[in-house]
C-alpha angles and dihedrals in degrees: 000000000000094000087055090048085054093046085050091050095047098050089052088055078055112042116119133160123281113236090186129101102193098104081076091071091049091058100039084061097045098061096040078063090050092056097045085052105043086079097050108072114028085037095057092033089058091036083062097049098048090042110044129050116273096246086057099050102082092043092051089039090055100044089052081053098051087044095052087059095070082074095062093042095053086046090062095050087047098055089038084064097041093049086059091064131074115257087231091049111160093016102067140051104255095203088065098059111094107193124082121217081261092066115089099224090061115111113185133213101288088156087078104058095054092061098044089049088044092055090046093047091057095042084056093048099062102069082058085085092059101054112108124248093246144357116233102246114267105248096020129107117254107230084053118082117221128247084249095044090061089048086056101038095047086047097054085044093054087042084048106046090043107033089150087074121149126237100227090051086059099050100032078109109049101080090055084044108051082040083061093046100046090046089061098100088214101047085042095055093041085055092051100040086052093050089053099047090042083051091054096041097050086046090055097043099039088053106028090092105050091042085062081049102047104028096034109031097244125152124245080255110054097039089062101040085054096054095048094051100034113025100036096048083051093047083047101051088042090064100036097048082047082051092047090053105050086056095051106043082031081226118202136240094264095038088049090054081050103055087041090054099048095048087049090045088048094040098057094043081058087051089056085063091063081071088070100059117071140136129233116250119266119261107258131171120251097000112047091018137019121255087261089051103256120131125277128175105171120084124222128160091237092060088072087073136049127162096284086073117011093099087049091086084231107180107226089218101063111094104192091140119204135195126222126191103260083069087254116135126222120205087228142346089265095053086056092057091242118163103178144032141190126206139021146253112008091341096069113141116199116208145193088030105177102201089052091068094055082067103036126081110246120292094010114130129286101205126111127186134218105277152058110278109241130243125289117271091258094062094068082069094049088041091053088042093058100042085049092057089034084057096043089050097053091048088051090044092042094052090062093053110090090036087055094044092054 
């Protein structure tokens, strides 16, 4: 907690406008990829249930959904690689680059990911231009057009023998229309049942990662790589085995909602358990523990220093954090009273710290390396412990998913 308050504090000492404008490219692709998208799913949602028999819905929706997470899990893998790698990659030396992907200053290398997702997106668009029109109705005779058929047909009729029609003559309806929707009690709760529950879900992905990171000591890799092999196949199975059950107890509306209800229930009491694992702060000098290695929990400025280093002109904003043997972090190798250092690059040893010796036992070494020192071997157990009801909670949420949708 403390060292987050620090990193907080540091990056406020070092805010400073952006003269770049790049951000607005960024934008700008990400909403071209919104509204190439927005078609998509509740298109091809809607292009299965009017298609296919009522029994087999929920079976084909579930597996596209299955299918669609694939995105998201080789997403994953893909940012897992590209954390790894240093955000200047290729433009910088990377001997001279002295902090590790453990180190919570590295930014890797995000820029890649954008233009191998971009390249796939464009090779998968292109069999779009292939799909039918339309699919003649399951159950029904070919040579007879669906109730549904007709609707489609007449539509694209009335589109083709008026194409200089206006805007506002296409969506003069849709204000009495979406008054009518949001009035019906049961559409009304669903949509704000759903708001509540999307809310929750991009909370928990956007920062599931960060909190490994934070809270567990994991690196922007593995975190990622984690969440793509453990928690997505989990979030996979979970809809297609939802979708599997409603085909074959040919479940009902209400039982559906039921079902949808209860694995939801059941998923978020699993999420209280997370409460439960945790991992103690790292022991860090002058803001978790003292400079001697008692415990300390309030933060002062003038923690940060003792009289190993307060005639080292140590600045307190300068996060360049150092391990030393006994498993304490310095803020820097100044705070930790060092005057000398060996090596270069990631592999630089400090040495004759003074203030490593007030919390080593006589004649033990003085030397700290470039780093954080990592948790503490208990909190592996806390940390599997976590990911394995994190997993069993995405499975149970994700059973109730295609019941729900439908």
């Amino acid at each position: 907690m403390f060292n987050v308050c620090y990193l907080l504090l540091r990056l406020l000492a070092c805010v400073r406008e952006s003269g770049s404008n790049m951000w607005i490219y960024v934008f700008l692709g990400n909403a071209l990829r919104g509204i190439g998208e927005t078609p998509v799913t509740p298109l091809g949602i809607s292009y299965i249930d009017d298609f296919a028999k009522a029994e087999n819905s929920p079976f084909y929706i579930a597996c596209l959904q299955t299918i669609t997470l694939l995105g998201p899990m080789f997403g994953f893998l893909l940012g897992s690689y590209c954390a790894k790698l240093y955000v200047d990659v290729g433009y910088v030396d990377m001997e001279s680059v002295t902090i590790t992907p453990n180190d919570s200053r590295w930014v890797g290398a995000w820029w890649m990911g954008f233009l191998v997702s971009s390249s796939l997106l464009l090779i998968s668009s292109i069999p779009f231009w292939f799909l039918p029109r339309s699919l003649p109705k399951q159950g029904s005779e070919q040579d007879k057009s669906s109730p549904t058929s007709l609707t489609l047909d007449g539509a694209e009729s009335a589109q083709g023998s008026n194409p200089n029609i206006k805007l506002t003559e296409i969506t003069k309806g849709f204000l009495p229309s979406l008054k009518r929707l949001l009035g019906t009690p049961a559409y009304f709760l669903l949509l704000c049942g759903s708001i509540l529950k999307f809310n929750s879900f991009i909370g928990l992905l956007t920062f599931k990662a960060k909190y490994m990171e934070q809270q567990f000591g994991q690196s922007a890799s593995r975190a990622n790589f984690l969440i793509g092999v453990l928690n997505l196949p989990a979030v996979a199975v979970g809809i297609f085995l939802g979708g599997l059950l409603m085909r074959r107890y040919k479940l009902s509306v209400v039982s559906g909602a039921q079902l949808s209800f209860a694995t939801s229930f059941m998923g978020y009491l699993l999420l209280l358990l997370q409460f439960s694992t945790k991992c103690d702060n790292r022991p860090l000098a002058g803001l978790t523990v003292s400079y001697n290695g008692t415990q300390s929990v309030s933060y002062n400025v003038e923690m940060l220093f003792s009289d190993c280093n307060r005639d080292c002109s140590c600045s307190p904003d300068e996060w360049d954090p150092v391990c030393s043997d006994s498993g304490i972090t310095y803020v820097s190798p100044c705070m930790a009273g060092c005057l000398s250092s060996s090596g270069a690059g990631k592999n630089t040893v400090f040495h004759n710290c003074s203030c490593v010796s007030t919390s080593f036992p006589p004649g033990s070494s003085m030397s700290v390396r470039l780093g954080q020192c990592p948790h503490a071997k208990d909190c592996s157990r806390s940390f599997t412990s976590y990911m394995a009801v994190s997993v069993l909670s995405s499975f149970i949420n994700s059973l109730g998913a295609t019941p729900g949708y439908m």
